[in-house]
TIDOMI-199018 format. One record per residue (C-alpha): residue number from 0; residue in three letters; y, x, z. Coordinates in steps of 0.001 Angstrom, whole numbers, plus 500000, padded with zeros to 6 digits. Layout:
N
<NUM; ALA; <Y; X; Z>>
...
This chain:
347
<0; UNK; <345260; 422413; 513714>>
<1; UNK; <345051; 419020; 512057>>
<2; UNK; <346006; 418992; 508430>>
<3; UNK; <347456; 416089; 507304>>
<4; UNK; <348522; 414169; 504008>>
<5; UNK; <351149; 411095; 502824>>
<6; UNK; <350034; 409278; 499582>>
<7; UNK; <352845; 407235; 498907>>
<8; UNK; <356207; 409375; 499636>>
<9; UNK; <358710; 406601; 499506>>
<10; UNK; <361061; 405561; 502009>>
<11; UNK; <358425; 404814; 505113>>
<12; UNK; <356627; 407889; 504403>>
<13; UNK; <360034; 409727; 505648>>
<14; UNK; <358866; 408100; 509086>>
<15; UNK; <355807; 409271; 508974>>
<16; UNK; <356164; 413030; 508380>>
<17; UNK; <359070; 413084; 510779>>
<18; UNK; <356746; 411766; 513316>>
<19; UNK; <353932; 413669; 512579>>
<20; UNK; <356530; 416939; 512649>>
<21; UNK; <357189; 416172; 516508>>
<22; UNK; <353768; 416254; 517340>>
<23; UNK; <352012; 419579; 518597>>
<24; UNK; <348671; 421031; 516777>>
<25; UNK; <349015; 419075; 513229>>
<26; UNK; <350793; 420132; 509891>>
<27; UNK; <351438; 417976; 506929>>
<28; UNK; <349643; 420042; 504055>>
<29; UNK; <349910; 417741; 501174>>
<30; UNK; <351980; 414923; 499269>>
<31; UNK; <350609; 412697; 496743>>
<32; UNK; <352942; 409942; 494971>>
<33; UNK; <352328; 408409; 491148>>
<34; UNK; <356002; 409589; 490365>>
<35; UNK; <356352; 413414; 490907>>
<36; UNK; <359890; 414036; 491048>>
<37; UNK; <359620; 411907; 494352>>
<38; UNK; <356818; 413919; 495722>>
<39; UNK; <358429; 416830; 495036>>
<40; UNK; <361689; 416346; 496579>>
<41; UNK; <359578; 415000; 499580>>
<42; UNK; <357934; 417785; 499865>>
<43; UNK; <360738; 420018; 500100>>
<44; UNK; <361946; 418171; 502713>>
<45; UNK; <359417; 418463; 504820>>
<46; UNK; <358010; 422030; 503666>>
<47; UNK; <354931; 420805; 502409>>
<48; UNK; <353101; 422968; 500202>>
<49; UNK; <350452; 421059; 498169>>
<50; UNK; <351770; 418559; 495601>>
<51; UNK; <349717; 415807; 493693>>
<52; UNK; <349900; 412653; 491908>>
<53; UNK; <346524; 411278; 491842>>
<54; UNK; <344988; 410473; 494934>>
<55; UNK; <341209; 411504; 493948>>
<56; UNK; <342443; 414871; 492845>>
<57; UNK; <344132; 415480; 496232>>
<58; UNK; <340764; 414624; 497814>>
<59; UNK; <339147; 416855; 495951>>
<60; UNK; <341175; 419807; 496009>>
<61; UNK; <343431; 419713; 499118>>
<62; UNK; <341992; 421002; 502224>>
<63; UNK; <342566; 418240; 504837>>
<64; UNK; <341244; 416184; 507800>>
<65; UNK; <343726; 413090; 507875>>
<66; UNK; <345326; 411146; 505656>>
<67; UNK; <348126; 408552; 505952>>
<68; UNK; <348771; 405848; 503247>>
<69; UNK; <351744; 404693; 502506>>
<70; UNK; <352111; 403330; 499114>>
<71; UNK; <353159; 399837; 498389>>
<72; UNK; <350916; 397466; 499654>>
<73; UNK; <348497; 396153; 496686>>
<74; UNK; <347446; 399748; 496603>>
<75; UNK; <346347; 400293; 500683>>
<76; UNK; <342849; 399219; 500046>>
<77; UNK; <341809; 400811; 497218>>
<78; UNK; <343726; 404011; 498011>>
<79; UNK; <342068; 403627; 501732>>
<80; UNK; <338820; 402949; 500864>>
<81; UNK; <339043; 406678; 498673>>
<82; UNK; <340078; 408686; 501833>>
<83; UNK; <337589; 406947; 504227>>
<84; UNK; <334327; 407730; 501270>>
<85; UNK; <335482; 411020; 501761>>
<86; UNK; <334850; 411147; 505483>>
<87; UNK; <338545; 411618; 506266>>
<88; UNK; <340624; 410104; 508980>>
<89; UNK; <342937; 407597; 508264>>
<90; UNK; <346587; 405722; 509486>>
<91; UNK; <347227; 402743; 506948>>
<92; UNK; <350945; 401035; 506903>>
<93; UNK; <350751; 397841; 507851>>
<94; UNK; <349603; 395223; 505737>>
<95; UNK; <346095; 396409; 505880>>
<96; UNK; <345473; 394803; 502703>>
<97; UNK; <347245; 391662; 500756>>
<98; UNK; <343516; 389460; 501403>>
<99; UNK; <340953; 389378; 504203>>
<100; UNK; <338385; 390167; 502388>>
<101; UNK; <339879; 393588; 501080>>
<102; UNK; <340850; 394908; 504752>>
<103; UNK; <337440; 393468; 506215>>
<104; UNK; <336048; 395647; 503524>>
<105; UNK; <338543; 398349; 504549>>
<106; UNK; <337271; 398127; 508646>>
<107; UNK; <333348; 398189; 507667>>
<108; UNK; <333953; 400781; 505339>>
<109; UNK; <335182; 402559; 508167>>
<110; UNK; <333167; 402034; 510531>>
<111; UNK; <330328; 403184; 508872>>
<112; UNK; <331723; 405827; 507651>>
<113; UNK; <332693; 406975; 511484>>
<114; UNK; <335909; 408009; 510880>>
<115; UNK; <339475; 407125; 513304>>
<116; UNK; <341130; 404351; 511539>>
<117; UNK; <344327; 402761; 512531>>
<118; UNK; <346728; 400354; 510636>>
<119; UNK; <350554; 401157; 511235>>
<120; UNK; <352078; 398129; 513497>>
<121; UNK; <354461; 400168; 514625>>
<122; UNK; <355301; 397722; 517531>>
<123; UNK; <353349; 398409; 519708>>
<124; UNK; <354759; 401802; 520268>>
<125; UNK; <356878; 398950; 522745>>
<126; UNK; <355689; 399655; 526538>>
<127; UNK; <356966; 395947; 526914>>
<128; UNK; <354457; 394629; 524753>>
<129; UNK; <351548; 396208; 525690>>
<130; UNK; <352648; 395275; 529690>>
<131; UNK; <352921; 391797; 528400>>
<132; UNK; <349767; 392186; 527034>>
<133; UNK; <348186; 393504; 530833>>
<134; UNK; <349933; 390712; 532775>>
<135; UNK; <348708; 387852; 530742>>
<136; UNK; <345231; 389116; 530442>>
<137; UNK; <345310; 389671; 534667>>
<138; UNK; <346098; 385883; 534293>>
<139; UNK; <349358; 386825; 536035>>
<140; UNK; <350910; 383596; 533942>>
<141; UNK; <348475; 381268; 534128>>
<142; UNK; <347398; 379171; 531757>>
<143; UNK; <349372; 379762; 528463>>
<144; UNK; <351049; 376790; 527596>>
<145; UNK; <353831; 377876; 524673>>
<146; UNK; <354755; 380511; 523092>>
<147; UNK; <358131; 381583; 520965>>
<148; UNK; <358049; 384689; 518647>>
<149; UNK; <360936; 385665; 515957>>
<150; UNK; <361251; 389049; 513445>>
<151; UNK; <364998; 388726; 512311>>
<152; UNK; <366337; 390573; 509474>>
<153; UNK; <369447; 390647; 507607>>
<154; UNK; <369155; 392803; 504762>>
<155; UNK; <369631; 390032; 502094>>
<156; UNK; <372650; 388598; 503442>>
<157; UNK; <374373; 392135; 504229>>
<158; UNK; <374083; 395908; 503275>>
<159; UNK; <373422; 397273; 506750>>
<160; UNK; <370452; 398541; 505286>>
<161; UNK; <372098; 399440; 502075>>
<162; UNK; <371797; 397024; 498575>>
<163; UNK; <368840; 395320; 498171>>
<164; UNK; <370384; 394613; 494379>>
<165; UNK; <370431; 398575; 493614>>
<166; UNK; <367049; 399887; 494532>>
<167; UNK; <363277; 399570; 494299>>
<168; UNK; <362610; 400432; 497328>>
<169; UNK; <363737; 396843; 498260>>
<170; UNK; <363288; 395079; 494999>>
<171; UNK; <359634; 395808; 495157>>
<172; UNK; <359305; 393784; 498377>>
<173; UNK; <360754; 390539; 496824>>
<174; UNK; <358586; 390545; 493724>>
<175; UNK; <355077; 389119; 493917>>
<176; UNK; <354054; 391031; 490663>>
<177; UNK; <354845; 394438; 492261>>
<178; UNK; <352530; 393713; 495175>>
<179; UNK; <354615; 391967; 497710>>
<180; UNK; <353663; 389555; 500555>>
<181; UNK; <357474; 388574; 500542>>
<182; UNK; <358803; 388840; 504443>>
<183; UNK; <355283; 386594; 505581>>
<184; UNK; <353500; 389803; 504541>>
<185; UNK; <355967; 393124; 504968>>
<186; UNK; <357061; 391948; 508722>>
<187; UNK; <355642; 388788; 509345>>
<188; UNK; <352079; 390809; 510147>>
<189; UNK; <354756; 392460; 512558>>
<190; UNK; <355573; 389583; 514773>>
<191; UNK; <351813; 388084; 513989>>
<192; UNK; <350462; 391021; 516017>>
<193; UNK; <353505; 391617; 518547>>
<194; UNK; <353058; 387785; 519479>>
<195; UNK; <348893; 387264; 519290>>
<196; UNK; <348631; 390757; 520951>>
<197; UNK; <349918; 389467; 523682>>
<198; UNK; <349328; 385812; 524050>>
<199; UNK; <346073; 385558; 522512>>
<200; UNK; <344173; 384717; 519483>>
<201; UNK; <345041; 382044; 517248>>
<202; UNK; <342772; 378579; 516914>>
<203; UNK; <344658; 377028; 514265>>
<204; UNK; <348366; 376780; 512539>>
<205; UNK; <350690; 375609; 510074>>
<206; UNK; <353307; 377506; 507718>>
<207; UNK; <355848; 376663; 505417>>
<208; UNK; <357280; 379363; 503005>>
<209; UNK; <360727; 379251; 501722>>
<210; UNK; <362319; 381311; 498499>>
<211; UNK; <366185; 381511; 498035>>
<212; UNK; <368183; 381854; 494622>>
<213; UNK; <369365; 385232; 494771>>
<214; UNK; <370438; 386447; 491545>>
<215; UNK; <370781; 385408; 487847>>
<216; UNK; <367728; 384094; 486361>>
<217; UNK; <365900; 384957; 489894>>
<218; UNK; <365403; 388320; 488645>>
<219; UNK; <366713; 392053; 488484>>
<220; UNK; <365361; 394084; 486360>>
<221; UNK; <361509; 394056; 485955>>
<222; UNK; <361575; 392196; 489619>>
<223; UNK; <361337; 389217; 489596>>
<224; UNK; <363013; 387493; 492652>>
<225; UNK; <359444; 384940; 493755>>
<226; UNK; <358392; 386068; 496863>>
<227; UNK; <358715; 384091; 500044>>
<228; UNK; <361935; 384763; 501983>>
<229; UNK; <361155; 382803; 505140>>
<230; UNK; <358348; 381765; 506681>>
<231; UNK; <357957; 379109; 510033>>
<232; UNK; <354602; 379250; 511527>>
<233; UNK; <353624; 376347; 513844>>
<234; UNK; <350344; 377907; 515999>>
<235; UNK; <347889; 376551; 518062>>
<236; UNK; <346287; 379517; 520974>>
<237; UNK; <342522; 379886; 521376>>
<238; UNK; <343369; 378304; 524962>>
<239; UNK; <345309; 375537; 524531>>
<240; UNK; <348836; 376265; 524166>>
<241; UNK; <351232; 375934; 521271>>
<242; UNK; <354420; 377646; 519703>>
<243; UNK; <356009; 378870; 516645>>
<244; UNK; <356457; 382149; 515253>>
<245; UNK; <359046; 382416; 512783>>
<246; UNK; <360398; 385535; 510420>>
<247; UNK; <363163; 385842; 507557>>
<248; UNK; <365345; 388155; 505797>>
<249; UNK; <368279; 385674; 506062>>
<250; UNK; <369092; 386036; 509499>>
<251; UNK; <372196; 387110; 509309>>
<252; UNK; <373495; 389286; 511926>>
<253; UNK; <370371; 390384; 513067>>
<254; UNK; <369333; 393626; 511638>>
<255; UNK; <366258; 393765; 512970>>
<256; UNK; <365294; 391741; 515801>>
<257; UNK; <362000; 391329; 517241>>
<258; UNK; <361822; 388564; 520569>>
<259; UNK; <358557; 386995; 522341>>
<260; UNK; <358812; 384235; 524758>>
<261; UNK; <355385; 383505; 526784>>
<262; UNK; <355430; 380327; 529108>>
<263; UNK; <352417; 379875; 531258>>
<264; UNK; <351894; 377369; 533854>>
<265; UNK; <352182; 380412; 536480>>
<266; UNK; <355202; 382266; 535009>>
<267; UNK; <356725; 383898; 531973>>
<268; UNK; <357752; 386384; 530294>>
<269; UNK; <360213; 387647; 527461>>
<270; UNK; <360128; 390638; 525399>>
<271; UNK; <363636; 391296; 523518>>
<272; UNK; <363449; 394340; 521458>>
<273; UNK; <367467; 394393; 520674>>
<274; UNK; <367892; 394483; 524466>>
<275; UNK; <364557; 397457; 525623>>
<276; UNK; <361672; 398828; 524321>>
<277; UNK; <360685; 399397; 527880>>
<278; UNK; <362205; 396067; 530004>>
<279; UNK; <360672; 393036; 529658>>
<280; UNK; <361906; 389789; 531788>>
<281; UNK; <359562; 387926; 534045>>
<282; UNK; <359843; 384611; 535835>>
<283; UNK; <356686; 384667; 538148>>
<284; UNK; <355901; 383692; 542226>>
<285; UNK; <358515; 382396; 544233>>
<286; UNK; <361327; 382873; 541240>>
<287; UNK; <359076; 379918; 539308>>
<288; UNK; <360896; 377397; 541612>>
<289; UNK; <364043; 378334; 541157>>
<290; UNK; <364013; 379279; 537564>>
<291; UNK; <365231; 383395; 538194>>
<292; UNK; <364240; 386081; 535936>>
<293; UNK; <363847; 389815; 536954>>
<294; UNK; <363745; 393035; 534853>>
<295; UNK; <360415; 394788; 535256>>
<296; UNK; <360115; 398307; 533894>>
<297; UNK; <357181; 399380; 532214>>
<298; UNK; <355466; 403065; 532055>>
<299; UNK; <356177; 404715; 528743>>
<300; UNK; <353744; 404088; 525853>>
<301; UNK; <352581; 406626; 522785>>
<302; UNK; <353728; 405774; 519423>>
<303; UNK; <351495; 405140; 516788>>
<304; UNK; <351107; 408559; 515208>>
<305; UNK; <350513; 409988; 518753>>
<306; UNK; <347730; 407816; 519271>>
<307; UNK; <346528; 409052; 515856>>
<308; UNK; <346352; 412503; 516896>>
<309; UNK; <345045; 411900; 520177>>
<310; UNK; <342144; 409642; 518550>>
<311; UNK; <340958; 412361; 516010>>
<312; UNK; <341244; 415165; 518826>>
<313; UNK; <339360; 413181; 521255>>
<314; UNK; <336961; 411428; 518596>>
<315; UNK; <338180; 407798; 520461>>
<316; UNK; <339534; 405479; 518139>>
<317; UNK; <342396; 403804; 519795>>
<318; UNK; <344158; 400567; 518741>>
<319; UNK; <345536; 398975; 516469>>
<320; UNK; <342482; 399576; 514169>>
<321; UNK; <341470; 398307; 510926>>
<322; UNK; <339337; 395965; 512041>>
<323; UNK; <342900; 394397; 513822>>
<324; UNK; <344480; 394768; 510627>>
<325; UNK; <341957; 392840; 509246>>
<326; UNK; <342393; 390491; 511746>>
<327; UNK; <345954; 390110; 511127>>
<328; UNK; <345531; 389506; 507771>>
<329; UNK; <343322; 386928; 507901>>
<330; UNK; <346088; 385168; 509749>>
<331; UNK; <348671; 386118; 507195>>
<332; UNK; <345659; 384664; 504580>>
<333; UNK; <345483; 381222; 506763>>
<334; UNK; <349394; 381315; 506280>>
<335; UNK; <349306; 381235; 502631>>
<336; UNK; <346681; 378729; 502497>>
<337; UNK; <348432; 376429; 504677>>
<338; UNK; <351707; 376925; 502717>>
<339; UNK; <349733; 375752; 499488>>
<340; UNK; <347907; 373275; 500685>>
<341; UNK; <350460; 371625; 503163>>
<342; UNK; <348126; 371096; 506120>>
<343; UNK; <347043; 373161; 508895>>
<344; UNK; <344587; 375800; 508711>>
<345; UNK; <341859; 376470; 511266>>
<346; UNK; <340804; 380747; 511768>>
């Protein structure tokens, strides 16, 4: 049996123990959250029998061979780098850190200390994406010539998701005091990933941030309303090709849209979350000519927590690992620069 814990037992965390719950041979044994009223109604939830609310006592007293973080994002790398000194296994939520020097010191730290690592881009629990990933590395495209990749949200233009206005849960992600990226950093490492992942690295690239008047003042509360809303990458691909990757909360009508369009000189492909997971479209051979598309299936994938489990069982550490999330984030770094500075960036 693999004993788990959650630090952070906020909204995401909910994920997490549900998917951990699903999953043969592990048990969630212990909750650990700075406010305890929301640990402890977490872990009644999801019977867990070991409360905390400081992360070094839980190390020290609760008996445990995983842990998942899931706190707001400032505190992933110190909170991290705690579990790993301990020699336990660990599943971060996605961004690794908020610099590249933080989740570079995350991955070595890590690594040395031999323990399975893995950062949360949940994504890639898509069986599209990681076939899009196989056909362009058999070369099945050709030479990659542009690429298109967009994470769509709505959630401050509509209440889908409930009211941003009402809740920290959401107001925390808008505020760069309370540890927020803005969307560049809380999905933008999303479609950074989903699209790199399977195109290739990145050479060099260009970003512009945008922040919206939302409210009165620009602030609610003790948030105030200065992280980035939108963000429009221009890239340039290790090999050649070019593109833009684009992300914002403003999309309204899309509640949560994920799409990736690879052109190669060979063929192409499109991955369209809202329409399958496990479908991806494919314009290759003879249908080049004559501009068709076909559906191709693709073989189910694990999700991330499964790959988790599997990697401490089998003592292989799959992917995504830190030392991707650290990758990642030096993109989302090169981002920021570029925003600042107003020219491009190369990685």
């Amino acid at each position: 049996m693999i004993k788990l814990a959650i630090v952070g037992t906020g909204g995401m965390a909910h994920s997490h123990a549900k998917a951990f719950a699903e999953i043969k041979g592990c048990k969630l044994v212990a909750a650990c959250d700075i406010v305890r009223p929301r640990a402890e109604a977490f872990a009644t939830e999801f019977a867990i029998p070991q409360i905390f609310t400081d992360v070094d006592e839980m190390l020290g007293q609760a008996e445990i061979d995983a842990v998942a973080v899931v706190t707001p994002d400032a505190a992933h790398a110190p909170v991290s780098l705690k579990v790993v000194a301990k020699g336990k296994h660990i599943l971060c939520e996605k961004p690794l850190a908020t610099c590249y020097d933080d989740a570079k010191a995350m991955a070595d730290a890590a690594g040395k200390a031999g323990v399975i690592n893995m950062v949360n881009l949940s994504y890639r629990r898509s069986a599209a994406i990681q076939k899009a990933h196989q056909l362009v590395e058999q070369g099945v495209l050709g030479r990659i010539m542009h690429i298109e990749a967009s994470y769509l949200q709505c959630w401050l233009s509509s209440k889908v998701w409930g009211d941003w206005r009402t809740g920290s849960g959401w107001l925390w992600r808008l505020s760069t005091q309370h540890g927020s990226g803005g969307v560049l950093g809380d999905v933008g490492v999303h479609i950074l990933d989903f699209a790199t992942f399977a195109a290739g690295d990145i050479q060099s690239l260009n970003c512009r941030l945008k922040t919206f008047h939302k409210a009165e003042g620009d602030k609610i509360g003790e948030y105030p309303l200065d992280a980035n809303d939108s963000a429009v990458i221009m890239v340039e691909l290790v090999g050649g090709g070019i593109g833009t990757i684009h992300t914002t909360r403003w999309a309204t009508g899309q509640a949560n849209s994920l799409r990736l369009r690879v052109y190669g000189d060979e063929g192409a492909l499109v991955v369209d979350l809202d329409q399958s997971y496990d479908t991806l479209r494919i314009c290759r051979g003879k249908d080049v000519d004559k501009a068709q598309w076909k559906d191709l299936a693709c073989a189910k994938t694990p999700t991330i927590y499964q790959r988790f489990i599997k990697s401490i069982r089998t003592g292989q550490n799959d992917q995504p690992d830190f030392a991707r999330g650290a990758k990642v984030q030096k993109m989302l770094d090169a981002c920021f620069e570029s925003d600042r500075s107003g020219q491009s960036v190369t990685l």
